[in-house]
Residue frames relative to the residue before (quaternion, step in Angstrom):
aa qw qx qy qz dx dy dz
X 1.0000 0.0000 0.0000 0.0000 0.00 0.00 0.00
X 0.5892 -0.6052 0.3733 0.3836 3.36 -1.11 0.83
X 0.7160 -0.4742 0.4991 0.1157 3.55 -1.19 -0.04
X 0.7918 0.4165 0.0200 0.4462 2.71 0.55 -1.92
X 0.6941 0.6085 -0.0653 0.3791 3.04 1.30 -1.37
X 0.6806 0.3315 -0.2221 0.6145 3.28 1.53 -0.57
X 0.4367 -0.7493 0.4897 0.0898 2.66 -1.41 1.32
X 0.1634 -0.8116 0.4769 0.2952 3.88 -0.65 0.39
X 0.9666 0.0128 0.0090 0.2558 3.06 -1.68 0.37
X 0.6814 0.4897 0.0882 0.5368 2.68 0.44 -2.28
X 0.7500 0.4423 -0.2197 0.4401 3.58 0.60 -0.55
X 0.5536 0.7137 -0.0684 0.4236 2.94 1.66 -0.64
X 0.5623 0.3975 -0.2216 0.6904 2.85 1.05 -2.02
X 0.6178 0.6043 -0.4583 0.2075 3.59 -0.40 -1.07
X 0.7209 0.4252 -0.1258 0.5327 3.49 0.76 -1.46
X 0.7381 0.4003 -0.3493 0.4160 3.46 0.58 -0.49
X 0.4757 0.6806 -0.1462 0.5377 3.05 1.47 -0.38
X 0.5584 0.4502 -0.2470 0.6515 3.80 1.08 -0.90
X 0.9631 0.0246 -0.1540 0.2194 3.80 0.28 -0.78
X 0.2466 0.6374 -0.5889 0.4314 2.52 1.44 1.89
X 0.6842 0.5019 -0.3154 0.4249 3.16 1.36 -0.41
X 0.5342 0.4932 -0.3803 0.5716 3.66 1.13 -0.31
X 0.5575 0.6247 -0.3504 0.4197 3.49 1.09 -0.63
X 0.8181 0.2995 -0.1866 0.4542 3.51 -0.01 -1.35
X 0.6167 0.4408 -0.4131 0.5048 3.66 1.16 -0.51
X 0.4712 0.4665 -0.4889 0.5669 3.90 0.46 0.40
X 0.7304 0.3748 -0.3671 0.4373 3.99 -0.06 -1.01
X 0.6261 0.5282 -0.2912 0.4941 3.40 0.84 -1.24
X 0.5660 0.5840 -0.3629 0.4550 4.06 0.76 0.00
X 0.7074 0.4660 -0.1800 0.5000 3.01 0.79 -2.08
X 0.8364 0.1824 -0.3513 0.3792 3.71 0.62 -0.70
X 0.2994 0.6422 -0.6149 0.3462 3.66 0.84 1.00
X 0.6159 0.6821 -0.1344 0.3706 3.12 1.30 -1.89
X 0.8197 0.1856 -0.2965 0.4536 3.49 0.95 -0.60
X 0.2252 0.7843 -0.4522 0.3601 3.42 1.57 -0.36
X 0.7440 0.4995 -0.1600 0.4138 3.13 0.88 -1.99
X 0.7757 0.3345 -0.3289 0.4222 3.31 0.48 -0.92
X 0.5460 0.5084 -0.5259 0.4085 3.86 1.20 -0.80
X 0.8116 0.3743 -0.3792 0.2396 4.18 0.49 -0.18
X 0.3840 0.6248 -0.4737 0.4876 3.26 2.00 0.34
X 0.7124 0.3217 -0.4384 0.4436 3.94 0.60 -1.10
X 0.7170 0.4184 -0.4997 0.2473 3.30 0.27 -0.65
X 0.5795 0.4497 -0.4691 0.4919 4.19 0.49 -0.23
X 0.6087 0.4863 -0.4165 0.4686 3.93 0.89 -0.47
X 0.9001 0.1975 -0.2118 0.3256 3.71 1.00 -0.17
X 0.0490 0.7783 -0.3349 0.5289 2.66 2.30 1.13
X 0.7882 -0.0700 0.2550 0.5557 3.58 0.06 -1.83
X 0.2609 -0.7024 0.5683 -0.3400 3.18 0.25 1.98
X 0.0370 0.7960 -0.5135 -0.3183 3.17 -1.01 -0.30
X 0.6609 0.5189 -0.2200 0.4956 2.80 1.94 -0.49
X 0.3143 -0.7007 0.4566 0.4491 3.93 -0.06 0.19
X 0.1351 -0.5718 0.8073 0.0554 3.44 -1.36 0.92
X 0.0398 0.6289 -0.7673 0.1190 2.56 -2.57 0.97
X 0.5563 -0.6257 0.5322 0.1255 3.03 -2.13 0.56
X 0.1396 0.8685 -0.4501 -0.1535 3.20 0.43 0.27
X 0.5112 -0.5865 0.5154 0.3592 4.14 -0.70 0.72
X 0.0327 0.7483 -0.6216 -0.2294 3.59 -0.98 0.26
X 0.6476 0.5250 -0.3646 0.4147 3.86 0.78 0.66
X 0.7040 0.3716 -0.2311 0.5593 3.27 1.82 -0.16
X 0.3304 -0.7759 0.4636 0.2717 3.25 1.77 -0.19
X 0.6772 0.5663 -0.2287 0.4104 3.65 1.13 1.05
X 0.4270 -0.7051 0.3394 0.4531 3.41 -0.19 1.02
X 0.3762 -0.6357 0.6363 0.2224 3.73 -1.33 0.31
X 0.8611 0.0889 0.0725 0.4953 3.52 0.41 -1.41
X 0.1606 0.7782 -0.6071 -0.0062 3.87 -0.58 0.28
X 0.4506 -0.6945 0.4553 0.3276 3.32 -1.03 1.29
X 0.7446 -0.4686 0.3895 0.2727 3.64 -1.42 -0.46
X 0.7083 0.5743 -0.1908 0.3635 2.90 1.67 -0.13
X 0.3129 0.7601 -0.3919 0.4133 2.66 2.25 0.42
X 0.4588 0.7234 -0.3581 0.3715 3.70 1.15 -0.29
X 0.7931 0.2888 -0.1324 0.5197 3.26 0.50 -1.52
X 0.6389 0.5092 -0.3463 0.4611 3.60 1.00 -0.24
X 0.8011 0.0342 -0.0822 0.5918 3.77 0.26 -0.65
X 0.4478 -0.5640 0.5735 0.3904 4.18 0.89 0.12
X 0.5584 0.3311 -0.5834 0.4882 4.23 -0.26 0.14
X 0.5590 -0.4719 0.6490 0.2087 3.24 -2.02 1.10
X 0.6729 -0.2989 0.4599 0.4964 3.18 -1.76 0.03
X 0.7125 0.5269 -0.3350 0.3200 3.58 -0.13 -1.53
X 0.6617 0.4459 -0.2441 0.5511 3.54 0.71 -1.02
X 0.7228 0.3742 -0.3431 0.4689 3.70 0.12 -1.05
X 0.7790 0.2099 -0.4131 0.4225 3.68 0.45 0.26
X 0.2618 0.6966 -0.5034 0.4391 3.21 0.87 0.95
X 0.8326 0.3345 -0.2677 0.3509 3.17 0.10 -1.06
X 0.4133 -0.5817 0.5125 0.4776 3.41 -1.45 -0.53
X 0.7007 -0.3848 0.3435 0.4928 3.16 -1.41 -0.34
X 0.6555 0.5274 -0.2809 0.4619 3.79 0.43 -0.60
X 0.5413 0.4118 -0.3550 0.6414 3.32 1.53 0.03
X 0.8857 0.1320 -0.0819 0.4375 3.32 -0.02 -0.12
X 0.6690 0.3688 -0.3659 0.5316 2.94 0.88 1.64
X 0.3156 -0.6623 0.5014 0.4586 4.19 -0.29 0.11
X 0.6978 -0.4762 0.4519 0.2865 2.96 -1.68 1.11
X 0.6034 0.3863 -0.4633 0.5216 4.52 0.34 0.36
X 0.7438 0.4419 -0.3496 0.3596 3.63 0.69 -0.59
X 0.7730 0.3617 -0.2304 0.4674 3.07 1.28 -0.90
X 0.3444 0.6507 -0.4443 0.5104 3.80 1.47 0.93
X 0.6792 0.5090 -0.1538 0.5060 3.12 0.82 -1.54
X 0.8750 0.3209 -0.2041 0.2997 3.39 0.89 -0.91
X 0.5579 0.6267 -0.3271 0.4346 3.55 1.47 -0.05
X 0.7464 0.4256 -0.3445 0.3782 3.42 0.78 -0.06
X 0.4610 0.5690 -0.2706 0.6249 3.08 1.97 -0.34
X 0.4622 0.6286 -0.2630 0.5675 3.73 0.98 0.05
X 0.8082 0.2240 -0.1127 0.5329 3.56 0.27 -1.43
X 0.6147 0.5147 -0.3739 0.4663 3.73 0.93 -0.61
X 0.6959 0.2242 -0.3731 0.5712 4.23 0.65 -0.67
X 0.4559 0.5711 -0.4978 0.4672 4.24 0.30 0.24
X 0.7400 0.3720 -0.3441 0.4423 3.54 0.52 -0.80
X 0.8042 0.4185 -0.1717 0.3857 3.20 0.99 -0.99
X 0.4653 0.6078 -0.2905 0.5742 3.06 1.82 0.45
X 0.5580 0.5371 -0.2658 0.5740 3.38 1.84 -0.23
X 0.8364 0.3808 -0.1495 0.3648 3.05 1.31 -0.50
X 0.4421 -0.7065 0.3621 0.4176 2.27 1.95 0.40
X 0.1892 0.6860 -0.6093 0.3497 3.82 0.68 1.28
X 0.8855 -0.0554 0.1101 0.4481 3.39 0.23 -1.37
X 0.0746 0.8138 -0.5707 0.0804 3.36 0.59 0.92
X 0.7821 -0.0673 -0.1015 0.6111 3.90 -0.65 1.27
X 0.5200 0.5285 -0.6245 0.2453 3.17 -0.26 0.98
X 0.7576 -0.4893 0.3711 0.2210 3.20 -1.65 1.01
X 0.2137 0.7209 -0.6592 -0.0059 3.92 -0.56 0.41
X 0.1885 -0.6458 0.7294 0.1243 3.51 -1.08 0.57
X 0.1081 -0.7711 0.6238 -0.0679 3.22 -1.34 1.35
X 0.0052 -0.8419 0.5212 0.1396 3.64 -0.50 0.72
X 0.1901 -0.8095 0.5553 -0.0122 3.35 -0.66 1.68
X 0.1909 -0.6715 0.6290 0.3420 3.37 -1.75 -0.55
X 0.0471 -0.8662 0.4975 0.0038 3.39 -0.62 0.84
X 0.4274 -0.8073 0.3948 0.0988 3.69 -1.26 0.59
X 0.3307 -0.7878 0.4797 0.1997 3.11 -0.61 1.42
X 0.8293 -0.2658 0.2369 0.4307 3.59 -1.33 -0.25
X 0.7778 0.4446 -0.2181 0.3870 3.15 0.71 -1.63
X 0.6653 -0.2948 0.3730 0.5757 3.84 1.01 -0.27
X 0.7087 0.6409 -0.2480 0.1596 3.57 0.44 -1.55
X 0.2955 -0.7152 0.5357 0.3379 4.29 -0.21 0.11
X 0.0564 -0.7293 0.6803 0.0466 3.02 -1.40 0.24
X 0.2353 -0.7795 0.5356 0.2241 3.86 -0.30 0.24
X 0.1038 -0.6602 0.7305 -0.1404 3.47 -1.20 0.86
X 0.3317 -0.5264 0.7826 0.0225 2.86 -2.11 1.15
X 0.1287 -0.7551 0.6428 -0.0027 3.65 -1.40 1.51
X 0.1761 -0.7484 0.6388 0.0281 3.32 0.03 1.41
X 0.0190 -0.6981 0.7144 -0.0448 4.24 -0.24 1.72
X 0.0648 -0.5611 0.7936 0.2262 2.67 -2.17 0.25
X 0.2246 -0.7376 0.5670 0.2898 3.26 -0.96 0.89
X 0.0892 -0.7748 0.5792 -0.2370 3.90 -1.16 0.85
X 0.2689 -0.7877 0.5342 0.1475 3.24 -0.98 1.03
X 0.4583 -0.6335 0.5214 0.3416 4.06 -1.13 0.29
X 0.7130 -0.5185 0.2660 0.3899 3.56 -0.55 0.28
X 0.6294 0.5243 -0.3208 0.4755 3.49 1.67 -0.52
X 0.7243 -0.4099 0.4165 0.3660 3.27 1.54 -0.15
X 0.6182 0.6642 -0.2382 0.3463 3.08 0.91 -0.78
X 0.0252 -0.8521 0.4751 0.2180 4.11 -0.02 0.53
X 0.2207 -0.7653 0.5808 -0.1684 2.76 -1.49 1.78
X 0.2241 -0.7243 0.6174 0.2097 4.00 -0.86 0.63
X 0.2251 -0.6933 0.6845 0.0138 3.06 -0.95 1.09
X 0.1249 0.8410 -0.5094 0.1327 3.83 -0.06 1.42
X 0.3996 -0.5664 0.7042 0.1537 3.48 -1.70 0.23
């Protein structure tokens, strides 16, 4: 073998060295990079106006609700994911809406309608007793585990 050709040691460390450093200054980007974005979503879901949410379709249970569920229906996060739907909805919307529920889930299993747009027009209840009507703009959509989930406005 050549001589010349083989590097020693020192040359070695050196280079391997260089791209741990090209290395960690690349991670040390990516997590500036999301830092950044984890404080863009979180002031985007701070001051919403509209309330967004996760909603579980195998546990039948919200997952996520934004903060603006406050000024819209007066229930805190904590409370607004307490309930069920039938809590927190009159008893025609949420008829109307559970079977329409199981019918795009299945077909979201089947890959029928994965991210597509439904627009739903409901009546829902605030704290005080009172209705208020609202359009739910859903995508149904699965989480990476599989798991199908509406992802809604």
């Amino acid at each position: 073998m050549d001589s010349a050709a083989m590097k020693t040691d020192k040359e070695i460390i050196r280079e391997l060295t260089s791209e741990l450093k090209q290395c960690r200054s690349q991670i040390n980007r990516l997590i500036n990079q999301q830092e950044e974005y984890q404080k863009y979503f979180e002031i985007f879901i701070e001051n919403a106006a509209d309330v967004l949410f996760i909603y579980n379709l195998e546990t039948w249970k919200t997952e996520f609700i934004s903060p603006s569920i406050l000024r819209t229906t007066g229930y805190t996060q904590q409370e607004a994911l307490e309930h069920t739907l039938d809590q927190v909805m009159t008893k025609e919307s949420f008829e109307y809406l559970v079977p329409i529920k199981k019918e795009r889930t299945e077909k979201l299993l089947k890959g029928e309608c994965q991210n597509k747009l439904f627009i739903d027009e409901l009546i829902h209840l605030k704290r005080d007793g009172t209705e208020y009507f609202s359009e739910s703009y859903d995508f149904y959509t699965t989480k990476k585990d599989g798991t199908p989930i509406i992802v809604g406005i």
